[in-house]
C-alpha positions as CSV (number, residue, x, y, z in Angstrom):
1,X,0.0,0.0,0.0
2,X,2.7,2.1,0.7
3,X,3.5,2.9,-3.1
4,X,0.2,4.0,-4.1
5,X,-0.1,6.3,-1.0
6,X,3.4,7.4,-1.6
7,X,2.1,8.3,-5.5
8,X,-1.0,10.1,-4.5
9,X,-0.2,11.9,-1.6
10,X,2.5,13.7,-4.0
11,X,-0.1,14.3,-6.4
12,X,-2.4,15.8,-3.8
13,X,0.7,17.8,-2.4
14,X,0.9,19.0,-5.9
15,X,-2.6,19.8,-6.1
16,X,-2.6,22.3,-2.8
17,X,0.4,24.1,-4.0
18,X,-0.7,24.3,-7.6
19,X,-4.6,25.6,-5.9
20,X,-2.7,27.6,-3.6
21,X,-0.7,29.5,-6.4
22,X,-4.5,30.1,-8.4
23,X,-5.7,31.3,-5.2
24,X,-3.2,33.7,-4.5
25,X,-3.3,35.5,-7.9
26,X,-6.7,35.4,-8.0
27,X,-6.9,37.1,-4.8
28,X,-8.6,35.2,-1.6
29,X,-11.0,37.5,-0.8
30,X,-12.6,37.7,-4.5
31,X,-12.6,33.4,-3.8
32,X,-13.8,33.9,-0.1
33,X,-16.8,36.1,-1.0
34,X,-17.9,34.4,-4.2
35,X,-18.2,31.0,-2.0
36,X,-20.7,33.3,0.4
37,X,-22.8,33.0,-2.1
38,X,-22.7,29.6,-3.1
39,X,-25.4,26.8,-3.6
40,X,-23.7,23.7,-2.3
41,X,-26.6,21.6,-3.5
42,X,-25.0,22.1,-6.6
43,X,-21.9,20.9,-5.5
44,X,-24.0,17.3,-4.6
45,X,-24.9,17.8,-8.2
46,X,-21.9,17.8,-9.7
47,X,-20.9,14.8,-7.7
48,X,-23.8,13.4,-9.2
49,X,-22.7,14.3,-12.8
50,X,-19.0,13.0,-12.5
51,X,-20.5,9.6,-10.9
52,X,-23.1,9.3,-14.1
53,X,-19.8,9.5,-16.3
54,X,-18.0,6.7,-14.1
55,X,-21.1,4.6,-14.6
56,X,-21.3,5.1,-18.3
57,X,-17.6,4.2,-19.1
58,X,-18.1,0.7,-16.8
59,X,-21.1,0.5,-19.8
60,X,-18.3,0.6,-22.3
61,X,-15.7,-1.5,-20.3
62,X,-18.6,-4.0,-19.9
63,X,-18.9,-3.8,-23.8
64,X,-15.4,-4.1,-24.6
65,X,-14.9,-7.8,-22.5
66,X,-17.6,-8.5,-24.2
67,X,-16.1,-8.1,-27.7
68,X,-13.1,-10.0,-26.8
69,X,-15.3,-13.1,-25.6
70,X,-13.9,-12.5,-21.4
71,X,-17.2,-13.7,-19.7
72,X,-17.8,-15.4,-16.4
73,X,-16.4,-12.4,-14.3
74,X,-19.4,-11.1,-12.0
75,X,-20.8,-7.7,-13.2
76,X,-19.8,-6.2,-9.6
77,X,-16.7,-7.4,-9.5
78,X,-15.5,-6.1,-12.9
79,X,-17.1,-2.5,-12.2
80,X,-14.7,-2.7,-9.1
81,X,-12.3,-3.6,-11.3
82,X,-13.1,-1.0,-13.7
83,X,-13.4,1.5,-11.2
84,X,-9.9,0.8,-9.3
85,X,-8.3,2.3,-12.1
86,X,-8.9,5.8,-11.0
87,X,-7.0,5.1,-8.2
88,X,-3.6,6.0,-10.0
89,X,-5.5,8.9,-11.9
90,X,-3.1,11.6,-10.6
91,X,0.1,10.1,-10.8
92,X,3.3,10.0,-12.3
93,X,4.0,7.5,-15.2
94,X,0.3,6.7,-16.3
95,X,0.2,3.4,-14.4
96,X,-3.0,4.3,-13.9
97,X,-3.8,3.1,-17.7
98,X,-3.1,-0.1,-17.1
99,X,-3.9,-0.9,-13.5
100,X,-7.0,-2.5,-14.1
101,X,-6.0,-5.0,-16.5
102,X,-3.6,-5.6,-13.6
103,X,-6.0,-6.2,-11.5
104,X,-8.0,-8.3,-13.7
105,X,-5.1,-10.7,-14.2
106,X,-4.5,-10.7,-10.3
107,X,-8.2,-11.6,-9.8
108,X,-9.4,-13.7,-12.7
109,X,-5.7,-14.5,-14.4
110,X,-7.3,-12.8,-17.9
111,X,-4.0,-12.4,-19.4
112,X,-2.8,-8.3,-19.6
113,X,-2.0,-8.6,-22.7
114,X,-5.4,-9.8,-23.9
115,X,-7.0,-7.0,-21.9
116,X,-4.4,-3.9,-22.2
117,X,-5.8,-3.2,-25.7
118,X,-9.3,-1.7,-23.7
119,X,-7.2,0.9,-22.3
120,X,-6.2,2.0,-26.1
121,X,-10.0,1.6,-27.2
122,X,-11.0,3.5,-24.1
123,X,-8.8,6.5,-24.4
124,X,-9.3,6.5,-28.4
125,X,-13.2,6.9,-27.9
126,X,-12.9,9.4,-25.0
127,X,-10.8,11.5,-27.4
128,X,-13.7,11.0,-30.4
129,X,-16.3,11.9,-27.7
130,X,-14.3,14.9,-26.3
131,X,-13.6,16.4,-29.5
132,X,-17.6,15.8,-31.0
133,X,-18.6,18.0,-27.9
134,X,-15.5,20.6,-29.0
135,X,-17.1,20.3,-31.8
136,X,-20.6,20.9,-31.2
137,X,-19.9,23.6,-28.2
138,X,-17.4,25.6,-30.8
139,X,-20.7,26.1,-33.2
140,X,-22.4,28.2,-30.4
141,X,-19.8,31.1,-30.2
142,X,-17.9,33.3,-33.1
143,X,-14.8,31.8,-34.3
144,X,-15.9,28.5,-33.3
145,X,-15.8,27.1,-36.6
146,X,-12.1,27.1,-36.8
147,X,-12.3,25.0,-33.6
148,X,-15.0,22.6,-35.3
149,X,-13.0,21.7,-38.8
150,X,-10.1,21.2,-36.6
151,X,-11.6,19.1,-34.1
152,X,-13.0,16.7,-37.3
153,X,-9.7,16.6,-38.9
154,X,-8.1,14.9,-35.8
155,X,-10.4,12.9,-35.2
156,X,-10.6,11.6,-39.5
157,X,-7.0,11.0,-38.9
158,X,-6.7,9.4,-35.6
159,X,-9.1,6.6,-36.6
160,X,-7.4,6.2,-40.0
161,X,-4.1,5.4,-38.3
162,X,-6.2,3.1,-35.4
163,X,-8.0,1.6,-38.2
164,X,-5.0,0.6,-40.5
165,X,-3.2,-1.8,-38.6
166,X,-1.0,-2.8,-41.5
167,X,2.3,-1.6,-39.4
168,X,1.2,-3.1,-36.1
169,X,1.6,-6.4,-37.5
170,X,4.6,-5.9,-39.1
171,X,6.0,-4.5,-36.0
172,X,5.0,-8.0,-34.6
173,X,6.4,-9.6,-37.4
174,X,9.9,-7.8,-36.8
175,X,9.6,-9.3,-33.4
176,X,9.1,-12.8,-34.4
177,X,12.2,-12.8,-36.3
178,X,14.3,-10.7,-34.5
179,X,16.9,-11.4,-31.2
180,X,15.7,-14.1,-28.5
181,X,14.4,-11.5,-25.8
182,X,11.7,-9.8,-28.9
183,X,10.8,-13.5,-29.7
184,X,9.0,-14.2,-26.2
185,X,7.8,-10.8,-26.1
186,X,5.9,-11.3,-29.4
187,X,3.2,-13.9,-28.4
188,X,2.0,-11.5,-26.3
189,X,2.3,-8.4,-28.4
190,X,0.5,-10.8,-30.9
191,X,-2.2,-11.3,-28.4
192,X,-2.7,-7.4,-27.7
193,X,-2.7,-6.7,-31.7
194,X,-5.3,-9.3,-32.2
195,X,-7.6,-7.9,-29.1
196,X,-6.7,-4.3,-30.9
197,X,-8.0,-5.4,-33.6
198,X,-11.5,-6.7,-32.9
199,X,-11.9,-3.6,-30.4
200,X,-11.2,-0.9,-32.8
201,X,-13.2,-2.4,-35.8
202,X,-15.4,0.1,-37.3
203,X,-18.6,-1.8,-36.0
204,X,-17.1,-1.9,-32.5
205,X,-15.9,1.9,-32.5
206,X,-19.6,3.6,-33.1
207,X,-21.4,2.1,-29.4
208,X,-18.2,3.6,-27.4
209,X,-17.9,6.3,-28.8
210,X,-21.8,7.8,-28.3
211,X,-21.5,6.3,-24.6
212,X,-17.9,8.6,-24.6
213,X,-19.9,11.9,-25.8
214,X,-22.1,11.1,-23.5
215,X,-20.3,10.8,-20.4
216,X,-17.9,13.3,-20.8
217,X,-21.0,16.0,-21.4
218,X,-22.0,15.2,-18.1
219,X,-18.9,16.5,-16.7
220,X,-19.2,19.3,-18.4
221,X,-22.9,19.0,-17.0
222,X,-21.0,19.3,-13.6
223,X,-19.5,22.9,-14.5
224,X,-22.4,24.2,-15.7
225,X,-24.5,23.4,-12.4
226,X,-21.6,24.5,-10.3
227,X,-21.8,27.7,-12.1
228,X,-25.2,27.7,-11.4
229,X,-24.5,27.1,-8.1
230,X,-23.0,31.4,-7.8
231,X,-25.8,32.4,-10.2
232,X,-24.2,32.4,-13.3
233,X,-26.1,31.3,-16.4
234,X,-23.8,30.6,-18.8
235,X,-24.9,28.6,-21.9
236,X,-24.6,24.7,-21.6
237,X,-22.6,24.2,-25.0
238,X,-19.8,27.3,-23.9
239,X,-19.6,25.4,-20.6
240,X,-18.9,21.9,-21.8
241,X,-17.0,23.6,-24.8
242,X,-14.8,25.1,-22.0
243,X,-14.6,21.6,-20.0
244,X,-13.6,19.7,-23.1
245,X,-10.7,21.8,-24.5
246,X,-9.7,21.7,-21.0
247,X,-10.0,17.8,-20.7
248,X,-8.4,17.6,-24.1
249,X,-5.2,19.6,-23.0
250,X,-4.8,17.8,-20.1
251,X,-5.1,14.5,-21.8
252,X,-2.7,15.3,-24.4
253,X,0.3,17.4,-22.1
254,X,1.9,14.6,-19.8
255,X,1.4,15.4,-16.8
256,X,-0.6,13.9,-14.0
257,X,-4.3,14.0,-14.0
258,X,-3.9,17.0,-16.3
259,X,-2.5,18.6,-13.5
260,X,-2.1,22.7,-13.8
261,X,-3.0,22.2,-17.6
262,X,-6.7,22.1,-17.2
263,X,-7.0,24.2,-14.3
264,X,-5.6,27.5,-16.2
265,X,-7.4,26.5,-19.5
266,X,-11.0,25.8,-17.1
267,X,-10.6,29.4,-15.7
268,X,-9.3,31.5,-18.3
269,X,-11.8,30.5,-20.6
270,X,-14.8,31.1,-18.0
271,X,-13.0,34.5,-17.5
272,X,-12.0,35.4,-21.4
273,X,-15.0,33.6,-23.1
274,X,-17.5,33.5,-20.2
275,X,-17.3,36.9,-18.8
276,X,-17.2,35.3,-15.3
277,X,-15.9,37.5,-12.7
278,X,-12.2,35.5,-11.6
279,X,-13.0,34.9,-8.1
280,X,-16.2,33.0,-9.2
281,X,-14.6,31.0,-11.8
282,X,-11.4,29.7,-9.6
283,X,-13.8,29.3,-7.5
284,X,-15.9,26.9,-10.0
285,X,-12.6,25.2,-11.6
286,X,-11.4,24.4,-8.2
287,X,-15.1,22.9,-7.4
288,X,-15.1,20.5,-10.8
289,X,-11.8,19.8,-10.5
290,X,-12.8,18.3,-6.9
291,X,-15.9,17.0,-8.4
292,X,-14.2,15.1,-11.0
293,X,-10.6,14.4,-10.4
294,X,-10.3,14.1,-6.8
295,X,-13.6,12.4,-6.7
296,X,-12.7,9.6,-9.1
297,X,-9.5,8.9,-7.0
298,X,-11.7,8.3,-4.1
299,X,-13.7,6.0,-5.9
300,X,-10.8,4.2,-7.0
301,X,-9.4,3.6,-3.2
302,X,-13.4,2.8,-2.1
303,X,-13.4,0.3,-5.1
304,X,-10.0,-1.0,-4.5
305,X,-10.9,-2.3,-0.6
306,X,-13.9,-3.9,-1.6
307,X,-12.4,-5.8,-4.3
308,X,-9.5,-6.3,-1.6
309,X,-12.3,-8.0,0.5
310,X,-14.0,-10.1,-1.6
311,X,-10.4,-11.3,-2.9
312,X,-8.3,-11.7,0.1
313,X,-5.3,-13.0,-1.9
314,X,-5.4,-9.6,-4.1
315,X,-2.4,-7.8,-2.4
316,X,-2.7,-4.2,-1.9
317,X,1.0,-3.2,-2.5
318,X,1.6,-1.9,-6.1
319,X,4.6,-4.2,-6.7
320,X,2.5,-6.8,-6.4
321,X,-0.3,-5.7,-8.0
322,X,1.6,-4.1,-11.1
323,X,3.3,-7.4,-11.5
324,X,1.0,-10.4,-13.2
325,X,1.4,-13.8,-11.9
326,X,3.4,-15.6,-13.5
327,X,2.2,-18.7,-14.7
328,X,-1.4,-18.2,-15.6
329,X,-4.3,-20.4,-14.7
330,X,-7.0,-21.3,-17.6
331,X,-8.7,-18.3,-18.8
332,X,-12.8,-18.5,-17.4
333,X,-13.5,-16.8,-21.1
């Protein structure tokens, strides 16, 4: 256990200072009085939001096993699963992106390399659902049309280099025939290649990515009703606009959980686009950002001790967690 605290309390340490720094150039007292005047209901509705999303990806993680024929894993157990993920959400190296499939092999010895590809799939349909609501939000404000063919383009090109998988398999190839240590790597990169390819199919690519749009809208769902919440009425495209070029910044830049990236794009927008006063929106980026980031590691850890207690031999120290048992047992699929 002690590595994963050791990972998150250094994000959360870099969370306070990088809050503190906002705060203090925002000025505390423009913060102070705009919370006076707060609605925290809307605060329990933006929890409420951000939880919606969580359930609506397990939807397409659900979907995904299914694809690749990995049944005979109760439903609750591979939400937990799905969910434990978060729990490395904010820290360095993205082993957050593979923890689950971790997990899974710990659990149900489902090979990582047979499940690994879903993380790819995953993060390819969050970035087609991101983008269609960049897309849609742009349309609603002047110059937004630049933002729109641009948002298109990427994501024509990302699936046309997902969808031709021409020089994945030669990679593979390459591997079979190359030194000793590449030829008992390749099985498995074989293995991934093949999952790759029946997840990011055309036919398999459509479900995902309308479950993506819709989940990440509700985050930006979250904004809007914490805006709400100082009596601001901003339109609900601008907001999730504002959200999504945010979510897409902090996706792309790497650093952890978007860390500093999204939280100056989330309140300079409300404050350059949105004509929000800037005590109110640091006010409201610190709130989503608590609402969705630091929420979702807390679901992650809540997750992570149930599944810890209804598999006692699932060790909670990341080196043992990170590392898949070696000899695997016959796949339940």
């Amino acid at each position: 256990m002690t590595g994963f605290l050791k990972r998150v309390v250094f994000a959360m340490l870099l969370g306070v200072v990088l809050y503190g720094v906002i705060v203090a150039v925002t000025g505390y007292h423009k913060i102070q009085a705009s919370l006076a005047i707060f609605h925290w209901s809307a605060f329990a509705v933006a929890l409420a939001m951000a939880t919606s999303n969580y359930g609506l990806r397990i939807l397409k993680w659900e979907y995904y096993l299914a694809r690749l024929g990995i049944r005979g894993i109760p439903k609750f157990d591979s939400a937990l699963i799905f969910l434990s993920g978060f729990v490395l959400t904010v820290t360095p190296g993205k082993v957050g992106e593979i923890f689950k499939s971790a997990v899974m092999a710990r659990t149900y010895d489902i090979s990582v390399a047979r499940t690994a590809p879903i993380v790819f799939a995953e993060r390819l349909t969050d970035l087609v659902g991101v983008i269609i609501l960049i897309i849609l939000g742009s349309l609603g404000f002047s110059g937004g049309l630049g933002w729109a063919v641009v948002g298109t383009v990427f994501v024509i090109i990302g699936l046309a280099l997902v969808l031709w998988q021409r020089p994945l398999m030669a990679i593979v190839g390459w591997m079979e025939r190359g030194p000793e240590r590449l030829q008992k790597l390749a099985p498995k990169a074989r293995e991934a290649v093949d999952s790759l390819r029946i997840l990011a199919s055309p036919g398999a690519l459509l479900w995902p990515s309308f479950l993506s749009v819709i989940a990440w809208a509700f985050e930006g769902f979250a904004l809007y009703y914490l805006l709400l919440g100082f009596d601001i009425h901003a339109p609900i495209p601008l907001v999730v606009f504002f959200y999504s070029t945010a979510t897409l910044a902090g996706a792309v830049i790497p650093v952890p959980g978007g860390l500093g990236v999204a939280e100056t794009m989330i309140q300079q927008q409300l404050v350059r686009i949105g004509g929000v006063a800037p005590g109110s929106a640091t006010a409201a980026m610190i709130l989503v950002r608590f609402a969705t980031l630091w929420w979702a590691v807390i679901v992650g850890f809540i997750a992570l001790f149930i599944l810890r207690s209804r598999h006692p031999s699932l060790s909670l120290r990341e080196e043992d967690v990170i590392r898949t048992p070696t000899e695997e047992k016959p796949n339940p699929a």
